[in-house]
ZAPAMAR-738099 format. One record per atom (N, C-alpha, C, O): residue number from 0; x, y, z. Coordinates in Angstrom, 1 decimal. Each point is the difference from the previous one (the first is absolute). Layout:
R  NUM  X  Y  Z
...
//
This chain:
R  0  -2.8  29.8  14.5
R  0  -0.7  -0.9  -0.9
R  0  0.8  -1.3  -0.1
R  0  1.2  -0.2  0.0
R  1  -2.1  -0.5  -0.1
R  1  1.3  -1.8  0.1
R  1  0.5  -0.2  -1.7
R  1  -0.6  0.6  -0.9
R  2  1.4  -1.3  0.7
R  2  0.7  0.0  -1.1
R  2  -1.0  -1.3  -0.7
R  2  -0.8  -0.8  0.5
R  3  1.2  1.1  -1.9
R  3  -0.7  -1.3  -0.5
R  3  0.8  -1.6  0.2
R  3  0.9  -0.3  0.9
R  4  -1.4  -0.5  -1.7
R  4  0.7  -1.3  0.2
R  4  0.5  -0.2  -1.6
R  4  -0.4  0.7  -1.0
R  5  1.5  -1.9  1.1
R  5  -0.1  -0.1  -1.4
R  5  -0.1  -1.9  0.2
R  5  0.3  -0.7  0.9
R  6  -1.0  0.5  -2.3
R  6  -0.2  -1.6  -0.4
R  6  1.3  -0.5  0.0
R  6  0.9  0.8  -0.4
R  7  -0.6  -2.0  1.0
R  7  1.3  -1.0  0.2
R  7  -0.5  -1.2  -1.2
R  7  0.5  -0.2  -1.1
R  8  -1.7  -0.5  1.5
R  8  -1.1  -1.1  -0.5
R  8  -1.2  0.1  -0.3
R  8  -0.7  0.9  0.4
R  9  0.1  -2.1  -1.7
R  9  -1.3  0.5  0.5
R  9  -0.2  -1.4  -0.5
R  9  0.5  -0.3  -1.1
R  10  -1.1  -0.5  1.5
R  10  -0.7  -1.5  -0.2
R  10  -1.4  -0.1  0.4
R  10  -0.6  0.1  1.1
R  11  0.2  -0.4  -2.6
R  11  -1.2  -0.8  -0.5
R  11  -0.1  -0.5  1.2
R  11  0.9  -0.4  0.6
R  12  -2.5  0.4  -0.2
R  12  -0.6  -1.0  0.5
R  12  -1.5  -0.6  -0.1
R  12  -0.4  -1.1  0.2
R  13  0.0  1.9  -0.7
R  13  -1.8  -0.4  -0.9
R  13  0.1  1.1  -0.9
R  13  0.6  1.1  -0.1
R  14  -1.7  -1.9  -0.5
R  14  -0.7  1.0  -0.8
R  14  -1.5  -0.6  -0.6
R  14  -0.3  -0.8  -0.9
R  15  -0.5  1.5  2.0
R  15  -1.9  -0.4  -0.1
R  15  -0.5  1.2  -0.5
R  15  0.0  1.1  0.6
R  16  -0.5  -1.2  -1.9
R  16  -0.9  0.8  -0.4
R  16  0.9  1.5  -0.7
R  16  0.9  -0.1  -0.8
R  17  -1.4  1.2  1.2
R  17  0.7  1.4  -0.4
R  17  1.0  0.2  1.0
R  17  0.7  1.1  -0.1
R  18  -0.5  -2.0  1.1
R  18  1.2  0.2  1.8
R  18  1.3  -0.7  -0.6
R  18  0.2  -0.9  -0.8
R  19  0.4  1.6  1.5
R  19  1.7  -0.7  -0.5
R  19  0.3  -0.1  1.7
R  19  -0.6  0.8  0.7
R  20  1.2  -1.5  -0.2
R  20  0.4  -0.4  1.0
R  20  2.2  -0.3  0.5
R  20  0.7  -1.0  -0.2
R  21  -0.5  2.0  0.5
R  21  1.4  -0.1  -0.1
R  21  0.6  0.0  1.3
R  21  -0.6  0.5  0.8
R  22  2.2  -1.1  -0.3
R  22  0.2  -0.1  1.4
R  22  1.3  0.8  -0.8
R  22  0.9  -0.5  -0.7
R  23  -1.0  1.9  1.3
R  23  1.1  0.9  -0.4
R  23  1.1  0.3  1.2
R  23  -0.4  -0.1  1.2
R  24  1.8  0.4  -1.4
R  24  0.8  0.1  0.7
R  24  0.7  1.8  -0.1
R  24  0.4  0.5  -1.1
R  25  -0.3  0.2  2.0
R  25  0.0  1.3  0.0
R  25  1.2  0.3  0.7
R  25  0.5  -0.7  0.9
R  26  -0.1  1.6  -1.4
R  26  1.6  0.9  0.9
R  26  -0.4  1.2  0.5
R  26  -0.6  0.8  -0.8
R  27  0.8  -0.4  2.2
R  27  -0.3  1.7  0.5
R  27  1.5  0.5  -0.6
R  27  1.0  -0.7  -0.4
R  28  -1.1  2.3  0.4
R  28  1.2  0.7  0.4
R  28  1.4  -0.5  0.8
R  28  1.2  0.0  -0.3
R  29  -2.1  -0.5  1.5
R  29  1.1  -0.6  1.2
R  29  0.6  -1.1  -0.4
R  29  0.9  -0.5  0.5
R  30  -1.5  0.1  -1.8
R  30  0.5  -1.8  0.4
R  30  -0.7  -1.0  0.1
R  30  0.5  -1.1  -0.5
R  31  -1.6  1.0  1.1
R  31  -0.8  -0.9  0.5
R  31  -1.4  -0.7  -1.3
R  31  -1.0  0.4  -0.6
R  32  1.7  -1.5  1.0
R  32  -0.9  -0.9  -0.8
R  32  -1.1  -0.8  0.2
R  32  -0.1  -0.9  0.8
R  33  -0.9  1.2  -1.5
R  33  -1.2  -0.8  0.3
R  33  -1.1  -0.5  -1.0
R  33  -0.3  0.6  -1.0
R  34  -0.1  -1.3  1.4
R  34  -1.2  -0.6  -1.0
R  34  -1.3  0.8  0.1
R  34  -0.4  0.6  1.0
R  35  -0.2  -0.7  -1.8
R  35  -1.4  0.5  -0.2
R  35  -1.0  -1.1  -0.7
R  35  0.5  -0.5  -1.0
R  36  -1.7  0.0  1.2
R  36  -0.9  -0.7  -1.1
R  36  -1.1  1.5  -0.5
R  36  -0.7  0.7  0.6
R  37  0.9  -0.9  -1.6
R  37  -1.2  1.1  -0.9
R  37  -0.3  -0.6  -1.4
R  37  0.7  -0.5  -0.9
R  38  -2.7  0.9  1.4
R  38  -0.9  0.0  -1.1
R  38  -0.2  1.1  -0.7
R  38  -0.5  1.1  0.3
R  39  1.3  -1.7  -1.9
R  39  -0.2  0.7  -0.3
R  39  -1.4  0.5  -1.3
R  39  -0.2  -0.8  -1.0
R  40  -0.3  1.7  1.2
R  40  -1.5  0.5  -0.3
R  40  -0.3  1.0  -1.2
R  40  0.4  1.1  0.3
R  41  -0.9  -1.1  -1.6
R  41  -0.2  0.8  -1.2
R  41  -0.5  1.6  0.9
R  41  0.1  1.1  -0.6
R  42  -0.7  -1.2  2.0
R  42  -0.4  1.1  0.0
R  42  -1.8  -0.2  -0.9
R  42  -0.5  -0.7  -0.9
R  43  0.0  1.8  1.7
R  43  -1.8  -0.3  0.3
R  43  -0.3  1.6  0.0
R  43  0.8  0.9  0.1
R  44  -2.0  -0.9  -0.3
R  44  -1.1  1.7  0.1
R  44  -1.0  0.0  1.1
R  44  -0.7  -1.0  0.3
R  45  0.7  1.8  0.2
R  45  -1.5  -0.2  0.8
R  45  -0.9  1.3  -0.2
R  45  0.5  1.1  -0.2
R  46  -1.0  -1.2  0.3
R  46  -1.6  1.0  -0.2
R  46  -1.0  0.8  0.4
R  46  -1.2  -0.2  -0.3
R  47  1.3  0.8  0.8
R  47  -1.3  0.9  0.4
R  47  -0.7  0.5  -0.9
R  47  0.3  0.9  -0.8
R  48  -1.6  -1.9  1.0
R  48  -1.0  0.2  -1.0
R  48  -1.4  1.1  0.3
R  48  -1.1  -0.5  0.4
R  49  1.3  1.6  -0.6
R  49  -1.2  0.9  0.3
R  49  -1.2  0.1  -1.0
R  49  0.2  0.7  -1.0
R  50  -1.4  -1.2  1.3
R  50  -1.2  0.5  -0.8
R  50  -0.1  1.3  0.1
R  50  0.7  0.7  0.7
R  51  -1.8  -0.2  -1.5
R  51  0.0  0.9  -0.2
R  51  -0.9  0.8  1.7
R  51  0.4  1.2  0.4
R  52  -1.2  -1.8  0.2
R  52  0.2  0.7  1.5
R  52  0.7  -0.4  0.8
R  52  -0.5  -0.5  1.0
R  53  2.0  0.5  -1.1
R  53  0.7  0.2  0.2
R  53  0.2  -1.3  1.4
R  53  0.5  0.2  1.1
R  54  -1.1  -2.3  -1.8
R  54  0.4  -0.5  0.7
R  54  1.1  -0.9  -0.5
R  54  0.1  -0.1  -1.3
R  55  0.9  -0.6  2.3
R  55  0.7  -1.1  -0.4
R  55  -0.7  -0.6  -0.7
R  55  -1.2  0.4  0.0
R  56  1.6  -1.9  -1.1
R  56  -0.3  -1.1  -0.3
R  56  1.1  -0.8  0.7
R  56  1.2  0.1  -0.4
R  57  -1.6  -0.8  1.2
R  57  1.1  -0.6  0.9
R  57  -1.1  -1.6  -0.5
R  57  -1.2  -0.2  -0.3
R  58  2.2  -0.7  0.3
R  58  -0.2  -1.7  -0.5
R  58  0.3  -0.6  1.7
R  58  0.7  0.5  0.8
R  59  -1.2  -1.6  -0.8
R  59  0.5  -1.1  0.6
R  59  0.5  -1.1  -0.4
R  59  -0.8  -0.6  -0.7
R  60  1.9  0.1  0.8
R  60  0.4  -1.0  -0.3
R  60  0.9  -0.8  1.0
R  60  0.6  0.5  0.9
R  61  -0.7  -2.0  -1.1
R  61  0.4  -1.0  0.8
R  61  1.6  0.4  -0.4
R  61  0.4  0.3  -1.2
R  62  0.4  -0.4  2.3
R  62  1.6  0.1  0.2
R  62  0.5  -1.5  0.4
R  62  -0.5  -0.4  1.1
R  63  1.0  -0.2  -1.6
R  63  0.7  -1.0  0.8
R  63  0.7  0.1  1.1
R  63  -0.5  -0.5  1.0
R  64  1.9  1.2  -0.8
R  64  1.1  0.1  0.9
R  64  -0.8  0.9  1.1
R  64  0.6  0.2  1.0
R  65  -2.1  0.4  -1.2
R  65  -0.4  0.5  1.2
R  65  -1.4  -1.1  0.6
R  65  -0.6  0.3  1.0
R  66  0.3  -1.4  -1.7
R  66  -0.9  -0.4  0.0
R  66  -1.3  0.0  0.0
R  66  -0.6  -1.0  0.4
R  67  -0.1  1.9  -0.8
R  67  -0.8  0.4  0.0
R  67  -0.3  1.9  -0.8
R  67  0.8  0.9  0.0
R  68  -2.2  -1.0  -0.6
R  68  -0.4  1.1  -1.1
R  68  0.3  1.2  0.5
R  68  -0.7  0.3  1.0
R  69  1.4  0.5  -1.4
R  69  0.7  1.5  0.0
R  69  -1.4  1.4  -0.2
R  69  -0.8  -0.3  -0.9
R  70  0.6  1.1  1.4
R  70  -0.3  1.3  -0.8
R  70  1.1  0.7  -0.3
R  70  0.7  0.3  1.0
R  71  -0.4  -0.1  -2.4
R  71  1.0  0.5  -0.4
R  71  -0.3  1.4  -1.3
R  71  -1.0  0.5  -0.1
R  72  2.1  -0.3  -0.5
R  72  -0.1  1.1  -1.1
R  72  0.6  -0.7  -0.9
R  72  0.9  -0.8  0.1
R  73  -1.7  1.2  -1.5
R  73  0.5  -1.0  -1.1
R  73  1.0  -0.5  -0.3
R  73  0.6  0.3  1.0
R  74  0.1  -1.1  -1.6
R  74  1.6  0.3  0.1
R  74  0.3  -1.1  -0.8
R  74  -0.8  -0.9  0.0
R  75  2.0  0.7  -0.7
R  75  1.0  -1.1  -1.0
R  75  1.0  0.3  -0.2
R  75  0.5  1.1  0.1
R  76  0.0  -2.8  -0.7
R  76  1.7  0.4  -0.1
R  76  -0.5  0.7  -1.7
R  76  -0.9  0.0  -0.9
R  77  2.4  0.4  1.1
R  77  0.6  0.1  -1.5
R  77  0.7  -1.0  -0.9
R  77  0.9  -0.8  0.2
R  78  -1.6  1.1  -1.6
R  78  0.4  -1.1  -0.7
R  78  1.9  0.2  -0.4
R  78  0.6  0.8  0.7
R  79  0.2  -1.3  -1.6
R  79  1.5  0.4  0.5
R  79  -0.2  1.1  -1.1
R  79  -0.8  -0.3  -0.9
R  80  1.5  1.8  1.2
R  80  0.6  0.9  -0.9
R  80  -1.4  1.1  -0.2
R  80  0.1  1.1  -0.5
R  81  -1.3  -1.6  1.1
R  81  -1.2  0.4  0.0
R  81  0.1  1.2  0.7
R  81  0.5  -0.1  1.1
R  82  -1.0  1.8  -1.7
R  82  0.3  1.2  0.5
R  82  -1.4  0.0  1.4
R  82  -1.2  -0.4  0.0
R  83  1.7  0.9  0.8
R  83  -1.3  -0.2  1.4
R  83  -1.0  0.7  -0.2
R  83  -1.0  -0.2  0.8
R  84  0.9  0.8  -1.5
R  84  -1.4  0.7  -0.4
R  84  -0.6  -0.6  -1.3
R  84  -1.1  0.3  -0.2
R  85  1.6  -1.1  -0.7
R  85  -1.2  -1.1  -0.4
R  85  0.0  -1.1  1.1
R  85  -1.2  -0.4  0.2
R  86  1.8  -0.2  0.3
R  86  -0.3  -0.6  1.2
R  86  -1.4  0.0  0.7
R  86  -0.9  -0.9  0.0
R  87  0.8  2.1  0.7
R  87  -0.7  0.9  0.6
R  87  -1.3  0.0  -1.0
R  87  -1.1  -0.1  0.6
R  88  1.0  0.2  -1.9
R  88  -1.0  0.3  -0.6
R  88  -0.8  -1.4  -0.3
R  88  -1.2  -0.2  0.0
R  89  2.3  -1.0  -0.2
R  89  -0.7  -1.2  0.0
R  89  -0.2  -0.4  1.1
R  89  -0.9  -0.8  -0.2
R  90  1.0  0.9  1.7
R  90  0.0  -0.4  1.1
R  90  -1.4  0.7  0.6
R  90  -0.8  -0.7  0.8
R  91  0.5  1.9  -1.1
R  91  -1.4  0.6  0.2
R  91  -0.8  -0.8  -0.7
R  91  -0.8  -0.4  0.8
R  92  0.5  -0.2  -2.0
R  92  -0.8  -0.3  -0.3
R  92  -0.2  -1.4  -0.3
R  92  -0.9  -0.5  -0.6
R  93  2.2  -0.2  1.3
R  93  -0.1  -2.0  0.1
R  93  -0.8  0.6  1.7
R  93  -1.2  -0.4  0.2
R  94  1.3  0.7  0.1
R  94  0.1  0.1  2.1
R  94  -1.3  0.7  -0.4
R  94  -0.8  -0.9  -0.3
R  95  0.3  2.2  0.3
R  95  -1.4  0.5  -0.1
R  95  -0.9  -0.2  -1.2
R  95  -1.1  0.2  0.4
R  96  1.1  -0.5  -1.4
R  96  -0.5  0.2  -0.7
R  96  -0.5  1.8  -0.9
R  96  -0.9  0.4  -0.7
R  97  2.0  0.1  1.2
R  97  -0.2  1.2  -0.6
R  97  1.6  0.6  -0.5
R  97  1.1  -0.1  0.6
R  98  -1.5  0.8  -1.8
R  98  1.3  0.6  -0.3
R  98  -0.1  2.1  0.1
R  98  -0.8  0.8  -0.3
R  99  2.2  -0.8  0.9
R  99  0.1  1.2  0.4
R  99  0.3  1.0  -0.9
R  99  1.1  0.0  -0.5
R  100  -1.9  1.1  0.1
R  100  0.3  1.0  -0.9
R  100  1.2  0.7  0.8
R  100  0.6  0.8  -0.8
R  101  0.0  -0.8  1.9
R  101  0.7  1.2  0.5
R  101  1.1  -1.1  0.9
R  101  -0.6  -0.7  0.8
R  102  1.5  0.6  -0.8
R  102  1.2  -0.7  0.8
R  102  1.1  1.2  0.9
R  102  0.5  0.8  -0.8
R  103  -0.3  -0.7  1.5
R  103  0.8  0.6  0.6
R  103  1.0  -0.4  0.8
R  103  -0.4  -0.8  0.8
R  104  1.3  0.9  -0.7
R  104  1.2  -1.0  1.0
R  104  0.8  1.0  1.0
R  104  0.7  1.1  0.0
R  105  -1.4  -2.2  1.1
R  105  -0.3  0.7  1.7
R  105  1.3  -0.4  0.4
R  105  0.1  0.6  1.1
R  106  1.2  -1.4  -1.4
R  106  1.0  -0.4  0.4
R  106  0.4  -1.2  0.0
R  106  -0.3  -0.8  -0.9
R  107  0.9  0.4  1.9
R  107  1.1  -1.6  -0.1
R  107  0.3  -0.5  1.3
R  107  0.1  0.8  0.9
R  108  0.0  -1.9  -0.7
R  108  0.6  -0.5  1.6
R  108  0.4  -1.5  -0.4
R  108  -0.7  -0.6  -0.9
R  109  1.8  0.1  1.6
R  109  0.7  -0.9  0.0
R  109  -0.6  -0.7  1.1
R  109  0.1  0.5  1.1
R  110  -0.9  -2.1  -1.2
R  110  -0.9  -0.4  0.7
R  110  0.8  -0.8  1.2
R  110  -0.5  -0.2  1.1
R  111  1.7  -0.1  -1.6
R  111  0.7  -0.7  1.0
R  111  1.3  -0.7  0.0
R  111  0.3  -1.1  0.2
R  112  0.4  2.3  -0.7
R  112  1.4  0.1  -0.5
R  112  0.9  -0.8  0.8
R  112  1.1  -0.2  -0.6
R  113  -1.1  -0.5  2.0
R  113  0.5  -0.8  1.2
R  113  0.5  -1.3  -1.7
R  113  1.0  -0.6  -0.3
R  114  -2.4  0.8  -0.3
R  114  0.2  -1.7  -0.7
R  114  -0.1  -0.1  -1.3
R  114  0.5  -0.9  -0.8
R  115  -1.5  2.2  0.4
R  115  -0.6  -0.5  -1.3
R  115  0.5  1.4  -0.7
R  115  0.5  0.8  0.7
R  116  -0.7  -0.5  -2.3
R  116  0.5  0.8  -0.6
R  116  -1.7  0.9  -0.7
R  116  -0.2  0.9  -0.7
R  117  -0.7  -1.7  1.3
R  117  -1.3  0.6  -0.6
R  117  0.2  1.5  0.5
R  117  0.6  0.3  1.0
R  118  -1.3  0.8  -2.1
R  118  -0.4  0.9  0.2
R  118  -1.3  0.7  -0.6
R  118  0.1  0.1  -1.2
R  119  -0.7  0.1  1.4
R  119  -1.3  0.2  -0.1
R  119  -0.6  1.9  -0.3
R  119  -0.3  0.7  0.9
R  120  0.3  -0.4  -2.3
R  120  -0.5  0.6  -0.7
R  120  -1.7  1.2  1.1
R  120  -0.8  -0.8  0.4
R  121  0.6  1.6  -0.1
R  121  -1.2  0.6  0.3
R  121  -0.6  0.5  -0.8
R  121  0.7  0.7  -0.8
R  122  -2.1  -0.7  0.5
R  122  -0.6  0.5  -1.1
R  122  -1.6  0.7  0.8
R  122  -0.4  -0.4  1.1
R  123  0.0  1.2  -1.8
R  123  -1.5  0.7  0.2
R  123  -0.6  -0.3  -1.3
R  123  0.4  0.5  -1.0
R  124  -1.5  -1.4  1.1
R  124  -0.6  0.2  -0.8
R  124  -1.8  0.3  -0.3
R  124  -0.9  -0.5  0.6
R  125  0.9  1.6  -1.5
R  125  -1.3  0.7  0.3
R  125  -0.5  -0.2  -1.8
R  125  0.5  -0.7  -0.9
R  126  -2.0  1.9  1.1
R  126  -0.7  -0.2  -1.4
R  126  0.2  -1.4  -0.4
R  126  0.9  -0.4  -0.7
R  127  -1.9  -0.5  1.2
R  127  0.0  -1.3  0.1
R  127  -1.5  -0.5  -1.1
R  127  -1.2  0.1  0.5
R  128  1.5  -0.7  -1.7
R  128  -0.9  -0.6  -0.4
R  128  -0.1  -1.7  -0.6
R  128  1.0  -0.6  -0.4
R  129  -2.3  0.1  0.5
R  129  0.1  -1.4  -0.2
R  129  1.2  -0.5  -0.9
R  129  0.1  0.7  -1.0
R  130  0.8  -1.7  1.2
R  130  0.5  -0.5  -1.1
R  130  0.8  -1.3  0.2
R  130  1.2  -0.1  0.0
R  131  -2.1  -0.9  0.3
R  131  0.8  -1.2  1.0
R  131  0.9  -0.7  -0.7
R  131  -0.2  -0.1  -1.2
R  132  2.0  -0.7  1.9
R  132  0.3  -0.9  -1.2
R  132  0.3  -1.1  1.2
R  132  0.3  0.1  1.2
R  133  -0.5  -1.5  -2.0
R  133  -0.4  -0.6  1.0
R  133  1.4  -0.4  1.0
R  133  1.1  0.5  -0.2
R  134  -1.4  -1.4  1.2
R  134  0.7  0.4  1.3
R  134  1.2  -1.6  -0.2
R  134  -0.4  -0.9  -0.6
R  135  1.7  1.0  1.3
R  135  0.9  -0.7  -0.5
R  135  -0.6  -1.1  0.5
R  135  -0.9  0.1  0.8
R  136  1.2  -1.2  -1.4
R  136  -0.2  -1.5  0.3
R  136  0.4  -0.3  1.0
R  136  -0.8  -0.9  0.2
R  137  1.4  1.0  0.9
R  137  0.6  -0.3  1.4
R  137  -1.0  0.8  1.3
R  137  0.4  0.1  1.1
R  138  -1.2  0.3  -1.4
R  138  -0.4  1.1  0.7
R  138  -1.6  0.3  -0.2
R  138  -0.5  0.1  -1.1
R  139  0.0  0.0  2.3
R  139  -1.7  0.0  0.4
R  139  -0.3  0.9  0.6
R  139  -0.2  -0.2  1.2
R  140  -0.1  1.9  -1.8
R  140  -0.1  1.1  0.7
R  140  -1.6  0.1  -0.3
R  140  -0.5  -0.3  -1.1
R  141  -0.1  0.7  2.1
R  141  -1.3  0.4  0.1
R  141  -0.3  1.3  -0.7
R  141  1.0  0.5  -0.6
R  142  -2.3  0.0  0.5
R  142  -0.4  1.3  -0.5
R  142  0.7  1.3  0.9
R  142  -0.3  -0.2  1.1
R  143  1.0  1.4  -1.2
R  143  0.1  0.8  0.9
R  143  -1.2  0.3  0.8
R  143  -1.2  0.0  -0.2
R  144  2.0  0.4  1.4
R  144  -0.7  0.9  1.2
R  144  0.3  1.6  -0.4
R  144  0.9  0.6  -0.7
R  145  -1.8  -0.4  1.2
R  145  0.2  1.7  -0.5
R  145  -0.2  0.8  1.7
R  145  -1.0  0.0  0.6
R  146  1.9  0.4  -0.4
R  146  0.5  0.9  1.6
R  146  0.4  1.5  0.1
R  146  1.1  0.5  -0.5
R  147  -2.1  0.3  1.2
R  147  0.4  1.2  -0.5
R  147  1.4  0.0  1.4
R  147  0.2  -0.8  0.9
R  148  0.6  2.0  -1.3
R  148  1.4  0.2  0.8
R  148  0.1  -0.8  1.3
R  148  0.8  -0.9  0.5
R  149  -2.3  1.6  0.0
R  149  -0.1  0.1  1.5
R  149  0.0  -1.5  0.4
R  149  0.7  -0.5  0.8
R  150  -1.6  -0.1  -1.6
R  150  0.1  -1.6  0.7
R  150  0.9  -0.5  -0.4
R  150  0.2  -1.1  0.7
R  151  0.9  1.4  -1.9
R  151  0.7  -0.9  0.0
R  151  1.3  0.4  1.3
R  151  0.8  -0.9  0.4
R  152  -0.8  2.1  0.0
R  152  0.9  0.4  1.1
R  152  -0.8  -1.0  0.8
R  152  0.5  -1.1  -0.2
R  153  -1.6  0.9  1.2
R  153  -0.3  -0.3  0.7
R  153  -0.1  -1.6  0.0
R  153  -0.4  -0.6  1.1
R  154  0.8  -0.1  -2.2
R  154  0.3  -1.3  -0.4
R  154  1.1  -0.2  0.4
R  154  0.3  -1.1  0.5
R  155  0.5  2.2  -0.7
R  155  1.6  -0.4  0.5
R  155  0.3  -0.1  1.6
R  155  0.7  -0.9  0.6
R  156  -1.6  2.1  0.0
R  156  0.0  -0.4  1.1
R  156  -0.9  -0.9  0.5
R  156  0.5  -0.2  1.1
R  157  -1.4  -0.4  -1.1
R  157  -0.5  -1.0  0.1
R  157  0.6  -1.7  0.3
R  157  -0.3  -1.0  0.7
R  158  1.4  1.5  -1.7
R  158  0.9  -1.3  -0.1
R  158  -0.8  -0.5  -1.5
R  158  0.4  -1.0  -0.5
R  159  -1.1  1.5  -0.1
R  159  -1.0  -0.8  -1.0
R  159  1.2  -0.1  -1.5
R  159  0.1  -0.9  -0.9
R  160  0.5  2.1  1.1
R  160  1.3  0.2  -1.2
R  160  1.0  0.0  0.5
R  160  0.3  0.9  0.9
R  161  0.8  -2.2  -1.5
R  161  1.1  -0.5  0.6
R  161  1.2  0.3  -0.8
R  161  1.0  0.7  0.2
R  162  -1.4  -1.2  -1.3
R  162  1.0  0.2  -1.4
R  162  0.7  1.7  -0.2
R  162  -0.5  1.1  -0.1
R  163  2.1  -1.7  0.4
R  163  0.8  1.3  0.1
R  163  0.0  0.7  -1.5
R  163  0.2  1.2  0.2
R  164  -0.5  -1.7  -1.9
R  164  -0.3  1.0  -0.5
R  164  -0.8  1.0  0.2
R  164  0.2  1.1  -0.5
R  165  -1.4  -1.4  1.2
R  165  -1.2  0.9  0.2
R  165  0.3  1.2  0.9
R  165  -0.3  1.2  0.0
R  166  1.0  -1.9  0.9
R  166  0.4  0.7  1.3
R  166  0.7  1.6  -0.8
R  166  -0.3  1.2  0.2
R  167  1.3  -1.7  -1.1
R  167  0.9  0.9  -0.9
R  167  -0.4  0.9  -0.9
R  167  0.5  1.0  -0.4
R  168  -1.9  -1.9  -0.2
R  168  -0.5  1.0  -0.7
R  168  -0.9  0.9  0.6
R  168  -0.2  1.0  -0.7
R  169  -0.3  -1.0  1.9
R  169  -0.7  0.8  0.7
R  169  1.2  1.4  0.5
R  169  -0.4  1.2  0.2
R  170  1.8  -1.3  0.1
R  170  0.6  0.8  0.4
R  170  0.6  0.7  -1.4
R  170  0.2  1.2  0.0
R  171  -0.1  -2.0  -1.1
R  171  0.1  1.0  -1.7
R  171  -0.9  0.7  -0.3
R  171  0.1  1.2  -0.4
R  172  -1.2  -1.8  0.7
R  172  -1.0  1.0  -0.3
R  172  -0.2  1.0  0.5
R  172  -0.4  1.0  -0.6
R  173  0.5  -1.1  1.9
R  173  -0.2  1.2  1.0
R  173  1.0  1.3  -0.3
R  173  -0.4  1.2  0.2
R  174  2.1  -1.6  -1.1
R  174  0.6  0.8  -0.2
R  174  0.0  0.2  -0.9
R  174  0.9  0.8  -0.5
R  175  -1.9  -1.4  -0.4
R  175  0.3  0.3  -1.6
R  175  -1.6  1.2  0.2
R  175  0.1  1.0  -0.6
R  176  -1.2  -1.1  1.4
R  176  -0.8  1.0  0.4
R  176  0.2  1.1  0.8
R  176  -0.9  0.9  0.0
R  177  2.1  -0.9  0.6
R  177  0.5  1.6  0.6
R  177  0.8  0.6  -1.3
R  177  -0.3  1.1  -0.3
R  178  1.1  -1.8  -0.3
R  178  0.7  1.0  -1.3
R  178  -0.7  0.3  -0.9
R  178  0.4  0.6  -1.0
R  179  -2.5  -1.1  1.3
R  179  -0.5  0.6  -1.5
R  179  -0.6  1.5  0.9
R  179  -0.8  0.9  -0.4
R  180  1.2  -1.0  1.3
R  180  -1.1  1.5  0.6
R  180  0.9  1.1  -0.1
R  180  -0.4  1.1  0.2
//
């Protein structure tokens, strides 16, 4: 197993919005020194939203850095100090318009540790009834799509679903569904 590093530096370099932006300087074991830039990120939830026959509510929404509208699974940051499962509870119901009687948490994955410090919260959420709050000011999500399993598997291979939360929550779920049998 490789050893950790320890902080030498760490310098400010932005700070847009809830992202802190820092050009850090790092020591191995051996000696060797190097720089790193990392965003740093409050950390987000993402969602699997099951109706009651048992489909996604998957949203589309326009992505900037991929250019164009995503099919994705619900998902937000966290506000600071915010526990991920009210997170999760406000994010079901800005994103679908429904709030979840039943939350479950499917797991965690670090979206891209090379740079950023986001980690992202997995949730199931079921027993789904109306209860909309309205949707953040920055942001223009449509009504959900509702997909049962199969198409949304078949979306992925299609190329139709790109976004690596989804990709992740499809492989949580699958193991959070073998440990309930």
């Amino acid at each position: 197993m490789a050893d950790s590093a320890d902080l030498v530096r760490s310098e400010p370099v932005a700070q847009l919005g809830y992202l802190r932006i820092t050009k850090d300087t790092i020591r191995f074991a051996n000696g060797l020194e190097t720089e790193r830039a990392v965003v740093w990120h409050p950390g987000a939830v993402a969602l699997v939203v099951e109706d009651a026959d048992g489909r996604w509510l998957m949203i589309e929404q326009y992505r900037h850095p991929a250019g164009r509208v995503l099919l994705e699974i619900p998902a937000g940051t966290r506000e600071a100090g915010e526990d991920p499962a009210a997170t999760a509870a406000r994010e079901v119901r800005e994103e679908t318009g429904y709030a979840a009687g039943r939350l479950e948490r499917l797991g965690g994955a670090w979206m891209a540790p090379g740079f950023c410090s986001e980690y992202i919260h997995y949730y199931l959420a079921t027993d789904l009834r109306e209860d909309p709050l309205p949707q953040d000011h920055d942001e223009f999500i449509a009504p959900p799509r509702r997909l049962t399993l199969a198409e949304v598997q078949a979306a992925v291979v299609a190329g139709d679903i790109e976004d690596s939360k989804t990709l992740v929550a499809l492989s949580l779920l699958s193991l959070y569904r073998e440990r309930q049998v």
